[in-house]
MIMI-889987 format. One line per 2 residues: their letters; for each residue x, y, z of N, C-alpha, C, O. Coordinates in steps of 0.001 Angstrom, whole numbers, plus 500000, padded with zeros to 6 digits. Example, Ala and Ser with C-alpha at 12.3 -4.5 7.8 and 13.67 -1.06 7.14 Angstrom:
AS = 513190:494310:507800:512300:495500:507800:513200:496700:507800:514236:496681:508465; 512850:497750:507080:513670:498940:507140:512900:500030:507870:513409:501138:508039
! end
This chain:
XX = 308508:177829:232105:309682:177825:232979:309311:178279:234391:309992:177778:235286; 308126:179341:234834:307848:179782:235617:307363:179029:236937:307360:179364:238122
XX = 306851:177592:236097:306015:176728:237058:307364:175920:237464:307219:175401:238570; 308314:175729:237032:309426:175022:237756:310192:175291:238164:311284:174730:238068
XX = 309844:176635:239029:310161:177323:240204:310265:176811:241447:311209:176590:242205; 309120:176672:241494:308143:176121:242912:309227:174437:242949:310223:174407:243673
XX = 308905:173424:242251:309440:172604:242327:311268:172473:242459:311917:171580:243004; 311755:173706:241747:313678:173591:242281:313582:173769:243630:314305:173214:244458
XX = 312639:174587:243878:312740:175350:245512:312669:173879:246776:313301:173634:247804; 311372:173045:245893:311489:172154:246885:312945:170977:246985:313586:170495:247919
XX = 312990:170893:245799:314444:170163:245806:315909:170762:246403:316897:170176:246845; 315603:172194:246214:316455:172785:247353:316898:172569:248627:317981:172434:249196
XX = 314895:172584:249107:315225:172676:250767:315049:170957:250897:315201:170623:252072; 314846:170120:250242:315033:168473:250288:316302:168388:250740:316603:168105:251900
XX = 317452:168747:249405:318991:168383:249977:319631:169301:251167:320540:168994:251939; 318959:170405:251094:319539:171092:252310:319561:170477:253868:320422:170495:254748
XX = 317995:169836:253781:317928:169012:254994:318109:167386:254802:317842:166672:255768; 318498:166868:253735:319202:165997:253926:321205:166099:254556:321906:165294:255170
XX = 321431:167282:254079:322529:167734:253993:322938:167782:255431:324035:167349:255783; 321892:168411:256448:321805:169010:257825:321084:167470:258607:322013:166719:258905
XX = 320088:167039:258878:319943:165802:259140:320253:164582:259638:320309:163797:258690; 320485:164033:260682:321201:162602:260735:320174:161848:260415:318986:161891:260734
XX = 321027:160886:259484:320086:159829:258726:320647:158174:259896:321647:158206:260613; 319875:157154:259799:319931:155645:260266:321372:155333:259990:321632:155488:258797
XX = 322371:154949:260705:323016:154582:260146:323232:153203:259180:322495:152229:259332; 323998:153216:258468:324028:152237:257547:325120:151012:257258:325117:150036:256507
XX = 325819:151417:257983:326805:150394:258594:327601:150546:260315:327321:151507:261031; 328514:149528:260735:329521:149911:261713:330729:149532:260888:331002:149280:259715
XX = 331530:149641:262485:333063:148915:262264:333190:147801:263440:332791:147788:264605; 333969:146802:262585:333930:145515:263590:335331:145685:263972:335976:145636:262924
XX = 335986:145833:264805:336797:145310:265351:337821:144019:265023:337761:143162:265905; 338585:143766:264123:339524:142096:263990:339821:141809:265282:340495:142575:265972
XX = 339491:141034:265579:340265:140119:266726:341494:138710:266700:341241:137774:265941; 342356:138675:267276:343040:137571:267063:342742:136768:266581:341636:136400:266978
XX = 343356:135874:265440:342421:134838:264600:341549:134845:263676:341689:134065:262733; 340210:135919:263743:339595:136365:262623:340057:136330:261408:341176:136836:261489
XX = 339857:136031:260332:339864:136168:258719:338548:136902:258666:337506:136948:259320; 339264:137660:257185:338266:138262:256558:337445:136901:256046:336819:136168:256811
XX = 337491:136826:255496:336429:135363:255023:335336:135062:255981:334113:135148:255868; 336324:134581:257230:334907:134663:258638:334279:135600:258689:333065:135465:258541
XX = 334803:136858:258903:333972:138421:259115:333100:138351:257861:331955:138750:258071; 333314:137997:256772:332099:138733:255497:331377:137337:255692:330342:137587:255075
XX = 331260:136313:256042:330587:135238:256072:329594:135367:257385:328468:134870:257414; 330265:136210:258605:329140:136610:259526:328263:137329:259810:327369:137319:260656
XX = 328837:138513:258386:327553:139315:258470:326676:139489:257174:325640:140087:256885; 327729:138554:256429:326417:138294:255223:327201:139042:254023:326563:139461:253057
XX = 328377:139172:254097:328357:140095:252809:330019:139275:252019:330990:138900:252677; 329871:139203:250533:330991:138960:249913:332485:139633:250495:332753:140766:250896
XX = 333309:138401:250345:334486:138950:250842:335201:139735:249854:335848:140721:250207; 335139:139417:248794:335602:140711:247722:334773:142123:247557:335195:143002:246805
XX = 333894:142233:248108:333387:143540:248219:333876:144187:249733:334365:145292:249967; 333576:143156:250590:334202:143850:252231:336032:144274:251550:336436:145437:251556
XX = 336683:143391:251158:338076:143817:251028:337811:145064:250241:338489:146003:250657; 337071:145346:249282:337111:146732:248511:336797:147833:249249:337516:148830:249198
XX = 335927:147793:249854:335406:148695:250911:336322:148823:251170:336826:149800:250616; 337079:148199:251945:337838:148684:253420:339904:149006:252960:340898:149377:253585
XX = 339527:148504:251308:340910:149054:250939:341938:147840:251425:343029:148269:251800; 341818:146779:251466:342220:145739:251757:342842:144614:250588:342123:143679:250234
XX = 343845:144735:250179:344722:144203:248671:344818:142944:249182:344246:142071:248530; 345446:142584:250275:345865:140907:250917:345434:140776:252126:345783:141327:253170
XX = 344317:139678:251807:343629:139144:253066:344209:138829:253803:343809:139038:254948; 345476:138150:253605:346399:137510:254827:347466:138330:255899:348125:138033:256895
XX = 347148:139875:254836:347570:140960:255745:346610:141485:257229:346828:142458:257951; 345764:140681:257310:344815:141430:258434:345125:141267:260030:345509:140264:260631
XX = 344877:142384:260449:346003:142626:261806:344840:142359:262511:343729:142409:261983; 345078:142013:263953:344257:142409:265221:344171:144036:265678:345222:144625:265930
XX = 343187:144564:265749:342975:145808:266199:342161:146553:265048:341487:147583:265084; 342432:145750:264112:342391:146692:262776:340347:146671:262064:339577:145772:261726
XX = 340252:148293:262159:338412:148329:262077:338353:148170:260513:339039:148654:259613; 337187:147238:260526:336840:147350:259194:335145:147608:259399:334425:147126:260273
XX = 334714:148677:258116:333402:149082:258083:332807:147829:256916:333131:147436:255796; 331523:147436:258172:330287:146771:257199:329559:147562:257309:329198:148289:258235
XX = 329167:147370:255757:327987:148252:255392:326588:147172:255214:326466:146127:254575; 325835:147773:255893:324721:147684:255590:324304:146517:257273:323328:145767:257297
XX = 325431:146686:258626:325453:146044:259502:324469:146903:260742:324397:148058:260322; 323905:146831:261718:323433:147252:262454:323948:147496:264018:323714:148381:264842
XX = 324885:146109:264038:325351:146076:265477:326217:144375:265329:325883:143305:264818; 327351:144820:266013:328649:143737:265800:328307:142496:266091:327598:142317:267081
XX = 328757:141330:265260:329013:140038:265977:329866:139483:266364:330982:139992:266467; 329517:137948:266780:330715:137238:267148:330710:136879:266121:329757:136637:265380
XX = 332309:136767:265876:332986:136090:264458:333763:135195:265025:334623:135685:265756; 333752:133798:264919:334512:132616:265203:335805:132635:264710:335991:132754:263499
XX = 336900:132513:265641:338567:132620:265327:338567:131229:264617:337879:130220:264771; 339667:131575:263725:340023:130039:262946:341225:130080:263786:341482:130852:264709
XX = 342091:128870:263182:343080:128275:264028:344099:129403:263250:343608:129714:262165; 345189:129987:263482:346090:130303:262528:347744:130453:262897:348070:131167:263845
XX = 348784:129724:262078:349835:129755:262372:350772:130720:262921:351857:130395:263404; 350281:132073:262830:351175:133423:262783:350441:133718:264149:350833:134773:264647
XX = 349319:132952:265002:348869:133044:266132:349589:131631:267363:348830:130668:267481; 350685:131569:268030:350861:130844:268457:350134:130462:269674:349815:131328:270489
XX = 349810:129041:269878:349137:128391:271099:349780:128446:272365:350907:127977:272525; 349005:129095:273450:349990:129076:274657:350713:127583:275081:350235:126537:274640
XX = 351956:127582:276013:352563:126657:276121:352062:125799:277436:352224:126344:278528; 351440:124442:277397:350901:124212:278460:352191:123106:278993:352995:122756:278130
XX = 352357:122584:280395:353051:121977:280787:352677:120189:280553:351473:119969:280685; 353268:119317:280332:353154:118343:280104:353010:117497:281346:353954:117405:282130
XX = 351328:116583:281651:351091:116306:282888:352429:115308:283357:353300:114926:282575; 352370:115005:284745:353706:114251:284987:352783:113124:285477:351629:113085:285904
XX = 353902:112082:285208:353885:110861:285447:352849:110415:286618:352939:111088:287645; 351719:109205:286609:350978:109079:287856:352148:108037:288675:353060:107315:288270
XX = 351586:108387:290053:352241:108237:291095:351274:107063:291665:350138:107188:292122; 352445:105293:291424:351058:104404:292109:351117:105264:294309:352004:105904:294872
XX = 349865:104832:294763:349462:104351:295589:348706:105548:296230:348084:105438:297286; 348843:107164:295224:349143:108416:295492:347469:108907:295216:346945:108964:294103
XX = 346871:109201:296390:345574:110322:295805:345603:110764:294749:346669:110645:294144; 344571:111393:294134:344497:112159:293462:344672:113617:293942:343534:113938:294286
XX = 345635:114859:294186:345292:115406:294252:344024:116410:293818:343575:116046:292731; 343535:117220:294198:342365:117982:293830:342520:118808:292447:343581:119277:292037
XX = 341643:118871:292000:342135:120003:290492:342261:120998:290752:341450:121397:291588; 343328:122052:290234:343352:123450:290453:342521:123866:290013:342070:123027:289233
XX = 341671:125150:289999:340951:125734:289967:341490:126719:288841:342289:127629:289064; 340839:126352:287359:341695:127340:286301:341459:128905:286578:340452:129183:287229
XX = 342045:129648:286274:342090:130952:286378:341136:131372:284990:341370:131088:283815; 339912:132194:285597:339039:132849:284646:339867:133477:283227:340945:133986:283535
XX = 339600:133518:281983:340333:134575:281380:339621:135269:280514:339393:134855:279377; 339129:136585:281050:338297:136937:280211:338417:137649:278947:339367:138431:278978
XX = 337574:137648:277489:337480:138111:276605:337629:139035:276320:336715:139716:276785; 338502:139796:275591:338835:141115:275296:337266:141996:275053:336337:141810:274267
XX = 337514:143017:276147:336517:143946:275973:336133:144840:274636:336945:145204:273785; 335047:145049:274638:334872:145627:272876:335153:147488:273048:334780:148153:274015
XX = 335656:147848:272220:336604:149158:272362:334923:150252:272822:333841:150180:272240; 335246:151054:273881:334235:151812:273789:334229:153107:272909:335154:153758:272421
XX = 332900:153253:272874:332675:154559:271462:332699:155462:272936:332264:155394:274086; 333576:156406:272000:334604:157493:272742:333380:158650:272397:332542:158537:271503
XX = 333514:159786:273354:332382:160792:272751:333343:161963:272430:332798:162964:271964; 334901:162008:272630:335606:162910:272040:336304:162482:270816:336201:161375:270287
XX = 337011:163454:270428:337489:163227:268905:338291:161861:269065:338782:161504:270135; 338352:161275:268103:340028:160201:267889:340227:160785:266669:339465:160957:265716
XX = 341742:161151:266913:342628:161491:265896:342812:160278:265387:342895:159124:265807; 342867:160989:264110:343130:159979:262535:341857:158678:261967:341838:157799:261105
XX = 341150:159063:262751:339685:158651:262088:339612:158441:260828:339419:157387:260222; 339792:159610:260409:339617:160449:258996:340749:160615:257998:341624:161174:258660
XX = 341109:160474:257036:342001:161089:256513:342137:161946:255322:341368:161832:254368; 343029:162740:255354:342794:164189:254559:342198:163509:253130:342678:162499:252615
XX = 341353:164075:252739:340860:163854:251343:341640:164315:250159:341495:163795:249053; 342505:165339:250405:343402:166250:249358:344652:166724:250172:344597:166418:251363
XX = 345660:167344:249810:346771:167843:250086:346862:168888:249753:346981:168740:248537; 346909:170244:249998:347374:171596:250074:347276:172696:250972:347057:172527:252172
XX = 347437:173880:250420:347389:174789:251714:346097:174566:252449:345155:173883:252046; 346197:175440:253941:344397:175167:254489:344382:176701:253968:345108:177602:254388
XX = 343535:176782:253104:342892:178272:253118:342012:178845:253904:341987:180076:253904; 341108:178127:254733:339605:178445:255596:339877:177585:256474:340109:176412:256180
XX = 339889:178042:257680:339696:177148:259016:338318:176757:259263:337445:177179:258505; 338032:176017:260213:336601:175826:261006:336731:176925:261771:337703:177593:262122
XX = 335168:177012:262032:334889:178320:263229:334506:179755:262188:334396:180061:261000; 334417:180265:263380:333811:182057:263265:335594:182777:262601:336528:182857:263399
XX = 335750:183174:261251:336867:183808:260762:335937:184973:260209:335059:185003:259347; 336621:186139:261259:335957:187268:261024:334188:187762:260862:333670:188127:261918
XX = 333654:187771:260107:331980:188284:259789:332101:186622:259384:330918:186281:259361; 332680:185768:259149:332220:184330:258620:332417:183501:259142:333579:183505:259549
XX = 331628:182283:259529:331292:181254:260372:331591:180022:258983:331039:179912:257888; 332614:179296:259582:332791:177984:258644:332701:176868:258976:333396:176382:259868
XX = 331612:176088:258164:331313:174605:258934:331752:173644:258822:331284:172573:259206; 333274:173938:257974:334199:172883:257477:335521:173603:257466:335608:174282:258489
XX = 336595:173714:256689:337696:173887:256153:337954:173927:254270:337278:173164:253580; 338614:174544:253846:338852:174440:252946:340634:174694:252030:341457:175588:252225
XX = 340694:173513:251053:341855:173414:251216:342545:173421:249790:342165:172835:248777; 343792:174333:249987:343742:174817:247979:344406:173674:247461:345467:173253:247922
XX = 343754:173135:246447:344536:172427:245525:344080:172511:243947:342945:172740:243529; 345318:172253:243157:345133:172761:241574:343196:171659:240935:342790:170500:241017
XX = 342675:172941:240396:341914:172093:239693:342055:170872:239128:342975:170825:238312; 341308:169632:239327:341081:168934:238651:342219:167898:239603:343077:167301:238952
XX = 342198:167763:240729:343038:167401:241679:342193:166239:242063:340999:166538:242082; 342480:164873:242409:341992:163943:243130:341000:164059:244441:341562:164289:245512
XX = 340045:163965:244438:339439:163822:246101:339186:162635:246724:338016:162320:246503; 339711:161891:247354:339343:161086:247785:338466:160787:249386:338500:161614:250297
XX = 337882:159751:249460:337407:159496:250713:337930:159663:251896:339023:159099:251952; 337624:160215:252922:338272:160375:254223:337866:159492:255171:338232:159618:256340
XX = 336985:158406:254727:336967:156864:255369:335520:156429:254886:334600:157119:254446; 335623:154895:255137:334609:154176:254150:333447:154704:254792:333286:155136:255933
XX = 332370:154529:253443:331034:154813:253980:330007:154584:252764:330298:153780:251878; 328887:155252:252738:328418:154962:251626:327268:156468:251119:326520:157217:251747
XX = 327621:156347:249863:327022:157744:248692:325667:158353:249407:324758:157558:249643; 325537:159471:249689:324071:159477:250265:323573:160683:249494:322372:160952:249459
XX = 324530:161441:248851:324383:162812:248251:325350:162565:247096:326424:162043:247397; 325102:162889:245713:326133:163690:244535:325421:164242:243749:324374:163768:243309
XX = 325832:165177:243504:324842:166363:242923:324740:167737:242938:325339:168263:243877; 324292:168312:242354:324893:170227:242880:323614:170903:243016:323551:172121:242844
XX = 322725:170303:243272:321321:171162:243819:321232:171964:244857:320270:172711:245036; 322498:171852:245839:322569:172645:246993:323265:173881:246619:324367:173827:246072
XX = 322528:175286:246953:323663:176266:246638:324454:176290:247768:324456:175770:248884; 325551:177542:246720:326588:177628:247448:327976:176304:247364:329043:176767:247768
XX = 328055:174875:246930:328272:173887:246956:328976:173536:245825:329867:172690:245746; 328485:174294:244880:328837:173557:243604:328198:172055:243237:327063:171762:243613
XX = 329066:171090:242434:329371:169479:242897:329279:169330:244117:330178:169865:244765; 328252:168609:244861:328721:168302:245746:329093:166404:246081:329070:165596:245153
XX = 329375:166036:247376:328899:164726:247331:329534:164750:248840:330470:165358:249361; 328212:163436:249454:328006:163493:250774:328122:162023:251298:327121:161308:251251
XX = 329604:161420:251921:329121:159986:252646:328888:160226:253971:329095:161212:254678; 328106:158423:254323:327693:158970:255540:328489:157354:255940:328640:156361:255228
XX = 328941:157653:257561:330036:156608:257896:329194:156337:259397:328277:157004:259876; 329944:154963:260004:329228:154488:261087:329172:155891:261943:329342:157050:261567
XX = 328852:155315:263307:328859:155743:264509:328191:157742:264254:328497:158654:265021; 327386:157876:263139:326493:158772:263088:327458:160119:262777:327483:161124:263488
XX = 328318:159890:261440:329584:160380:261230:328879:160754:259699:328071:160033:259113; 329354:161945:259265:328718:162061:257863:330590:163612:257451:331151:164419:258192
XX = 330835:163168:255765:332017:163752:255526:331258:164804:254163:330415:164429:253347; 331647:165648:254235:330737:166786:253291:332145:166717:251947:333307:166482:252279
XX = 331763:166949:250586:333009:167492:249551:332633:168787:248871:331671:168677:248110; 333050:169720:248948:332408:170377:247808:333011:171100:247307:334184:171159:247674
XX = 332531:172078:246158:333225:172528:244725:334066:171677:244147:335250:172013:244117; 333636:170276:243503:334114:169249:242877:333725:169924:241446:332642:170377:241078
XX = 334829:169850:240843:334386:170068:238799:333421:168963:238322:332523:169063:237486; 333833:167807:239090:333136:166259:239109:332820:165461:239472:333698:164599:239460
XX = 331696:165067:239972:331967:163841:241018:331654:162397:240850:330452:162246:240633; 332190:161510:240870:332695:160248:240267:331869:159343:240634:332025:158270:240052
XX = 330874:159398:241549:330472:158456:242527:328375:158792:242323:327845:159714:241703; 327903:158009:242860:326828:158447:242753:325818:157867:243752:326323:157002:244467
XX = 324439:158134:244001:324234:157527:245183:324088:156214:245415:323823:155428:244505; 324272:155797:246856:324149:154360:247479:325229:153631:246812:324955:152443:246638
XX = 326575:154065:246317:327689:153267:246312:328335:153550:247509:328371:154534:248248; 328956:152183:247520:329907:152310:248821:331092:152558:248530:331486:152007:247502
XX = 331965:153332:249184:333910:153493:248719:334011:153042:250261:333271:152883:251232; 335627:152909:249842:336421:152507:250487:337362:153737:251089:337622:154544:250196
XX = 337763:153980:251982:338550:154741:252608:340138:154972:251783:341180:154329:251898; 339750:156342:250805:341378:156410:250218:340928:156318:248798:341693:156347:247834
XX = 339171:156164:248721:338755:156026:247168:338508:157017:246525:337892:157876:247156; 338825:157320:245171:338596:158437:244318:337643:158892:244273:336972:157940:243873
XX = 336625:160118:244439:335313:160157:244632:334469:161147:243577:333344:161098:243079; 336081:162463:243461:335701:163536:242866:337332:164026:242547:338449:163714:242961
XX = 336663:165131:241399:337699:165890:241293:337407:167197:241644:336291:167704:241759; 338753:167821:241845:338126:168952:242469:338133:170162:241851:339039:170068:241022
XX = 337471:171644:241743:336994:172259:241198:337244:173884:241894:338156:174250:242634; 336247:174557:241433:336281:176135:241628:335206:176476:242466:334152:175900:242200
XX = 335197:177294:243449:334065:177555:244100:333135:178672:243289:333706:179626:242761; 331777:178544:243208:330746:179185:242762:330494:180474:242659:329673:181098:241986
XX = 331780:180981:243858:332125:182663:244204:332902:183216:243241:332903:184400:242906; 333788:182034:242652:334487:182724:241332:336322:182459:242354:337408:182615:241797
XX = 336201:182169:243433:337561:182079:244283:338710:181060:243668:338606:180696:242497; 339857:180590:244529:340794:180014:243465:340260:178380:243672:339217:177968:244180
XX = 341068:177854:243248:340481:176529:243164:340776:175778:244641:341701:176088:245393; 339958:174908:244846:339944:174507:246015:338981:173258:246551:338126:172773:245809
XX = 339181:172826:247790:337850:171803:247838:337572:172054:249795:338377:172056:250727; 336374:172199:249754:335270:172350:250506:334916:171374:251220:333927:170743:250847
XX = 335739:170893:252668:335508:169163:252940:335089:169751:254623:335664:170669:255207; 333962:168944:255141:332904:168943:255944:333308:167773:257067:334026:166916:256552
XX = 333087:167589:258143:332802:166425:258782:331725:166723:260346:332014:167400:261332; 330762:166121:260133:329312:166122:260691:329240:165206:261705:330085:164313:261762
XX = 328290:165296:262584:327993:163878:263743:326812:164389:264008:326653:165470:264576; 325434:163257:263407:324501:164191:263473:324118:165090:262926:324145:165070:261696
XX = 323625:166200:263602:323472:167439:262339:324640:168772:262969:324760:169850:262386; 325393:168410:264215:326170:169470:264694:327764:169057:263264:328025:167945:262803
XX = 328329:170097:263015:329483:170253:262728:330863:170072:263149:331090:170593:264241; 331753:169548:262660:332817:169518:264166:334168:169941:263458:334223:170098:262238
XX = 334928:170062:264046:336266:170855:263468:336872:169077:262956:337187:168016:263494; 336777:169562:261860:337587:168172:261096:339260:168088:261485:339663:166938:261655
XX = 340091:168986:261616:341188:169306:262454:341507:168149:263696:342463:167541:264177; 340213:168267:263842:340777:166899:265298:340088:165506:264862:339776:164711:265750
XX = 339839:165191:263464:339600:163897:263858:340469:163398:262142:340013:162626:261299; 341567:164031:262103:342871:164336:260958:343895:163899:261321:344168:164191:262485
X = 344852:163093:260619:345703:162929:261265:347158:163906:261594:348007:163500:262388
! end
């Protein structure tokens, strides 16, 4: 037993600095634009449209709005996705040319007015509210920040054992497992734009690595912290390896 010491220790400080770490990211979010279908979007970047709709929590394709982000996984950087024609998109109204005039020049052609392409949303370097959404429902027991002699790198929030956890937006499994102390269960996605969501003191966790969920997906249940405290869950949100008050990117 003595010799597999040495080896927990290294698996220790493995997840610890996976834990702390920014890893490649592994997907973005595309943007819908007027016209887009999902069908076009998973056909442009390569991936089944019944898996993009699962991901992204998407029941009816024909529900898909303009504005509305959906995460590809396993994308590097956005494309153009070709608009189809679609009825619920009406065609501007052009005027009907008039009648030629014998004996009459041609007047000159107007000169159409440029119209340019909707600009692609810029990545903001402050919070956007509602990014994220709460993984659980109950009291906040632990704020972020310095509370008293203790520094917290997340929040924590009471709910009855054995309580639902779900995803606080799509991404994909990079951690489940309880090798990290202090943690319990844990489990770790990591989301575009270099965004990573921490869970911990799960009784269970449902998920395992390199699956992808969907934003709102069951992941874990939740559990007791390791201190012996009341029941509760332990939820993180990262950029990089700095910490950030999950509070502002909540709705």
């Amino acid at each position: 037993m003595l010799r597999c010491v040495p080896i927990m220790n290294l698996l220790v400080l493995f997840c610890s600095l996976l834990l702390m770490a920014g890893c490649a990211s592994t997907g973005i979010y595309h943007t819908v634009q007027p016209g887009q279908t999902l069908y076009r979007i998973a056909k442009t970047y390569g991936i089944e449209e019944d898996r993009l709709a699962r991901i992204n929590g998407i029941r009816d394709p024909t529900q898909l709005k303009a504005s509305q982000r959906l995460f590809i996984p396993g994308a590097t950087h956005t494309l153009r996705v070709p608009a189809t024609s679609s009825p619920a998109v009406s065609a501007p109204v052009r005027p009907s040319p008039a009648p030629p005039v014998a004996q009459r020049k041609p007047a000159p052609a107007a000169k159409q007015p440029t119209v340019a392409s909707p600009a692609p949303a810029a990545v903001g370097t402050g919070p956007e509210k509602g990014l994220f959404i709460w993984p659980a429902r109950g009291k906040l027991l632990s704020k972020f920040g310095k509370q008293g002699q203790k520094v917290y790198k997340g929040i924590e929030i009471g709910v009855p054992k054995g309580s639902a956890v779900l995803a606080a937006a799509s991404g994909k499994v990079i951690y489940s497992g309880n090798a990290i102390p202090g943690y319990g269960n844990l489990v770790i996605l990591e989301h575009s734009d270099s965004f990573f969501s921490v869970y911990g003191y799960n009784q269970e966790n449902l998920v395992k690595m390199d699956d992808y969920v969907g934003q709102g997906d069951k992941i874990a249940l939740s559990g007791l912290p390791p201190s012996g405290q009341s029941a509760r869950l332990h939820f993180e949100i990262r950029r990089g390896k700095s910490a950030v008050n999950p509070i502002l990117y909540l709705p």
